[in-house]
C-alpha positions as YAML, in Angstrom:
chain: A
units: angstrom
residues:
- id: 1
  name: UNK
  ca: [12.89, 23.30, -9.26]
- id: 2
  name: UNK
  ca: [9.25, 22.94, -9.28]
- id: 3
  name: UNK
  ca: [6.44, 20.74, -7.57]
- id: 4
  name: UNK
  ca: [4.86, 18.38, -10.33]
- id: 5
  name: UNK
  ca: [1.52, 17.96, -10.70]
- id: 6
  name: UNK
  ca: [1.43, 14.32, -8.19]
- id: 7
  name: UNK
  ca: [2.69, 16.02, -5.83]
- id: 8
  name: UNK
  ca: [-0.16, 19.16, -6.21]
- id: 9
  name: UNK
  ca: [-2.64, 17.00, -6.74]
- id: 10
  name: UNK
  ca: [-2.19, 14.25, -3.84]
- id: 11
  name: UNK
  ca: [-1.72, 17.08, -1.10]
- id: 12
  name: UNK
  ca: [-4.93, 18.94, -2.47]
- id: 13
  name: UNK
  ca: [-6.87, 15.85, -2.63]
- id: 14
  name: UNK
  ca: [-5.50, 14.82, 1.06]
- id: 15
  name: UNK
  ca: [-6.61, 18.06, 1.95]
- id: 16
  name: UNK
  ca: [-10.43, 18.21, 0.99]
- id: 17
  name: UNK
  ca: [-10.63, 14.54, 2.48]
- id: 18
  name: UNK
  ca: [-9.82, 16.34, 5.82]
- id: 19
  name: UNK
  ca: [-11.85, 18.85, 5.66]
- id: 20
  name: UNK
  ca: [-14.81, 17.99, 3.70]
- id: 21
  name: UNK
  ca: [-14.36, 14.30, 4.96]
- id: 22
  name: UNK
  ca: [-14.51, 14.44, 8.81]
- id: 23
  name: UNK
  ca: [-14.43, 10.70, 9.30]
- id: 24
  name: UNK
  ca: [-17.29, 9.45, 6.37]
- id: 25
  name: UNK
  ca: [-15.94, 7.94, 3.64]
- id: 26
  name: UNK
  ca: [-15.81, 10.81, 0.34]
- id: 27
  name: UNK
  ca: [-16.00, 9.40, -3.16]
- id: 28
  name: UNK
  ca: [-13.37, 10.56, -5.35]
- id: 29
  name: UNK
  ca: [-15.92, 12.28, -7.55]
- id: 30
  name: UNK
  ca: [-16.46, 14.57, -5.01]
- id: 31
  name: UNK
  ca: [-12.95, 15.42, -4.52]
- id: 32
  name: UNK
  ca: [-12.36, 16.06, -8.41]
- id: 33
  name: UNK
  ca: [-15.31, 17.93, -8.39]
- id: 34
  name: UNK
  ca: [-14.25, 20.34, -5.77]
- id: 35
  name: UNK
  ca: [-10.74, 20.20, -6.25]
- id: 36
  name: UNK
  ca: [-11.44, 20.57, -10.61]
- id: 37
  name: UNK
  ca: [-8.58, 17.92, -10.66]
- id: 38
  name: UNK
  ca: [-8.87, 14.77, -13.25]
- id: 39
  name: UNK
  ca: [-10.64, 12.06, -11.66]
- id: 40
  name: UNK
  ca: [-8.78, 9.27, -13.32]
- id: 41
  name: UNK
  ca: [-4.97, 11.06, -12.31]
- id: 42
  name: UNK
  ca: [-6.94, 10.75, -8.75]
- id: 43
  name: UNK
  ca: [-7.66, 7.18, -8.95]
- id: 44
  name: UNK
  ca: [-4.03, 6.59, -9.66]
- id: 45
  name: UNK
  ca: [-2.71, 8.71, -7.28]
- id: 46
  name: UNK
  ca: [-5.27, 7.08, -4.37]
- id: 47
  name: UNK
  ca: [-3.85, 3.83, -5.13]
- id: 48
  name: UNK
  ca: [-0.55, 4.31, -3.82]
- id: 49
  name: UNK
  ca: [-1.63, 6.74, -1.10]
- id: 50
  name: UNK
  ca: [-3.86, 3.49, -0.07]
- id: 51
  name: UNK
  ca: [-0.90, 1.58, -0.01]
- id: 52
  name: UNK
  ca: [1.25, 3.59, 1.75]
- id: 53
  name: UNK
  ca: [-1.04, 3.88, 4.79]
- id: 54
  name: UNK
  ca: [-2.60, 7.59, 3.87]
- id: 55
  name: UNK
  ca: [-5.98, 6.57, 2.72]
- id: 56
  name: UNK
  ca: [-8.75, 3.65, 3.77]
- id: 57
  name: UNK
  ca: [-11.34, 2.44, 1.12]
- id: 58
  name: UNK
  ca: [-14.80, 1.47, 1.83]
- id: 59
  name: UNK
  ca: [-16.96, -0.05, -0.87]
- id: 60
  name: UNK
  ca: [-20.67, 0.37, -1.60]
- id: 61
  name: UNK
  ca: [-23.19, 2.87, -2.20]
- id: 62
  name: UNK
  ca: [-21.95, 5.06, 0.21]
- id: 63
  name: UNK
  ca: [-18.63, 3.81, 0.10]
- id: 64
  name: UNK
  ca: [-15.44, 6.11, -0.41]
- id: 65
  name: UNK
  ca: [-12.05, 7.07, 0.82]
- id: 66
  name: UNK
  ca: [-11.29, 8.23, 4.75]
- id: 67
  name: UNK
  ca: [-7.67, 9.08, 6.30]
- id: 68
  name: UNK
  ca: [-6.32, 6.25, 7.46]
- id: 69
  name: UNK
  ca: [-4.76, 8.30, 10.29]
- id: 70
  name: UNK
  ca: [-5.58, 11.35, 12.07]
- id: 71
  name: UNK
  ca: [-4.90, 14.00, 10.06]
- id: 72
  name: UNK
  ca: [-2.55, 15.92, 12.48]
- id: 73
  name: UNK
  ca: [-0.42, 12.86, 12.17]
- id: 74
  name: UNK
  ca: [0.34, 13.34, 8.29]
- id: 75
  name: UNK
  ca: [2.63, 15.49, 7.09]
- id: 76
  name: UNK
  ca: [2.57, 17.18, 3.74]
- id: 77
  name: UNK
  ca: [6.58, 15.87, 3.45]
- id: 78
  name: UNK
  ca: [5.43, 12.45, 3.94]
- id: 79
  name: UNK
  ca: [2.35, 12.35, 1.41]
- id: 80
  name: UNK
  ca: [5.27, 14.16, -1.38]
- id: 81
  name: UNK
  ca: [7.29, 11.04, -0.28]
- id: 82
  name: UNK
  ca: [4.76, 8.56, -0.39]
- id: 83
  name: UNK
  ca: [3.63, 9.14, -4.22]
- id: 84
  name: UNK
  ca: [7.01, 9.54, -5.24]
- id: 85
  name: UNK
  ca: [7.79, 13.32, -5.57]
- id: 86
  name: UNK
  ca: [10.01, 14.41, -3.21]
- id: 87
  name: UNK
  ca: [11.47, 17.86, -3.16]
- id: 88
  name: UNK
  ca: [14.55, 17.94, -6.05]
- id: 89
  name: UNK
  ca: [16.30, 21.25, -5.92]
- id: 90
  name: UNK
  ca: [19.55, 20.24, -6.95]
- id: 91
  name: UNK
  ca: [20.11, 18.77, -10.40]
- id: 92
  name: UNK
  ca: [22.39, 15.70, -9.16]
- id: 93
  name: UNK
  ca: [20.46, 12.78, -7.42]
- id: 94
  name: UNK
  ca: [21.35, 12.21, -4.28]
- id: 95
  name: UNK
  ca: [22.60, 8.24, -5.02]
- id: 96
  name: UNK
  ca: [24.55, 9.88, -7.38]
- id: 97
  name: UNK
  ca: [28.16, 9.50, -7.30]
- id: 98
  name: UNK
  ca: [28.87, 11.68, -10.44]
- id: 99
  name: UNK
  ca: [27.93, 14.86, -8.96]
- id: 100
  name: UNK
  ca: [26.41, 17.92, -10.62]
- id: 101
  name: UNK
  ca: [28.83, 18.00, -13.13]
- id: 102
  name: UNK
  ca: [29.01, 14.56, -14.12]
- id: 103
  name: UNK
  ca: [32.80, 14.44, -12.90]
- id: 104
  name: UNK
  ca: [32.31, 13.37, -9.46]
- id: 105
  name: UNK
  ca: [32.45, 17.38, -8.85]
- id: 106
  name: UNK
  ca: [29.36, 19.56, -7.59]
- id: 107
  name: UNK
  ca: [28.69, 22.83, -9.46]
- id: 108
  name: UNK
  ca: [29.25, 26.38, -7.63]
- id: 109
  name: UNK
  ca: [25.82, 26.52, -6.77]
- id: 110
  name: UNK
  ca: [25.28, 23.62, -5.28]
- id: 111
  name: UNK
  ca: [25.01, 24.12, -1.67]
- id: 112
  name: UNK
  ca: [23.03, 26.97, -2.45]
- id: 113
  name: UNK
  ca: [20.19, 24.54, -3.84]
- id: 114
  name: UNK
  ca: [20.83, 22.09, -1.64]
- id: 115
  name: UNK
  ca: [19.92, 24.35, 1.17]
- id: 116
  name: UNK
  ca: [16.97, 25.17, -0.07]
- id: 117
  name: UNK
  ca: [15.71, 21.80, -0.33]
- id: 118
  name: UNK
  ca: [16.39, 21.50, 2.81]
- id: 119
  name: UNK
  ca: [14.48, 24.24, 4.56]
- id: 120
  name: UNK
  ca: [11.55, 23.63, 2.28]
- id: 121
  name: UNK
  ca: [11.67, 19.53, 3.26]
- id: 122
  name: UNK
  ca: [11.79, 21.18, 7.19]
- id: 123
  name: UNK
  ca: [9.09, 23.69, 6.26]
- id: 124
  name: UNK
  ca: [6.73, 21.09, 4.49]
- id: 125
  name: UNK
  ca: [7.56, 18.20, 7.60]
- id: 126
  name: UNK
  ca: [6.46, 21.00, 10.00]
- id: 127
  name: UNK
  ca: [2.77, 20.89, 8.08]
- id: 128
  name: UNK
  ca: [0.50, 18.70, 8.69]
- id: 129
  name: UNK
  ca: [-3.33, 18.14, 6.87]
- id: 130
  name: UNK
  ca: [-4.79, 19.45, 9.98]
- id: 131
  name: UNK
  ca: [-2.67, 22.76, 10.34]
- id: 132
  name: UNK
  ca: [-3.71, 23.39, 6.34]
- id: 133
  name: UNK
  ca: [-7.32, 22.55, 6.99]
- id: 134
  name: UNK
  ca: [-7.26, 24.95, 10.02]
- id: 135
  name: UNK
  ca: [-5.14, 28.02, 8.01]
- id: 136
  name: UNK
  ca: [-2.30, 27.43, 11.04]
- id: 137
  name: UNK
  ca: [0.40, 28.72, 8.33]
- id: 138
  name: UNK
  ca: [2.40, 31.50, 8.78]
...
């Protein structure tokens, strides 16, 4: 069970746009810079968040990227979502109809893991940018 790197990257990126962006567009340079993430992993991952609603692109000189929304209103579950990377804890897919064990059966531990995934999806839907940008976690 682990959080991959798009997921990381997009919710740190998301992050410093909120904080550091207040409304004026922020290059993506700026972002990497601060962030030390790879600029070009960023320009992939912007792309999507752009078309999923996250992320509004102004070109020019002093053209950048701005939240597309307020940033109370975006959820760190929804920006994992959006890119692709939800929260996997179990080792079965949900569509599945094998099961854990590949015999339509679910291992011992499943519920256990399946749990978990769930209070971490309710912990990370109860976040939004704003309540990171402000240190509001407990």
């Amino acid at each position: 069970m682990k959080l991959g790197t798009k997921g990381r990257y997009a919710v740190m990126a998301l992050v410093d746009l909120a904080y550091y962006g207040k409304g004026k567009p922020l290059a993506l340079t700026e972002i990497a810079g601060r962030q030390a993430l790879p600029l070009t992993y960023l320009e992939q991952l912007f792309v999507k968040l752009r078309q999923q609603g996250f992320v509004a692109s102004t070109r020019g000189q002093l053209g950048g990227y701005t939240l597309a929304r307020e940033a109370d209103t975006i959820r760190i579950s929804d920006i994992l979502e959006a890119i692709g990377e939800p929260l996997q804890t179990t080792r079965c897919k949900k569509e599945s109809v094998t099961g854990c064990l590949g015999t339509k059966g679910q291992c011992l531990t499943h519920d256990l893991w399946a749990g978990l995934g769930r209070q971490m999806h309710q912990y990370l839907s109860g976040v939004s940018l704003a309540d990171v940008c402000e240190r509001r976690l407990s």
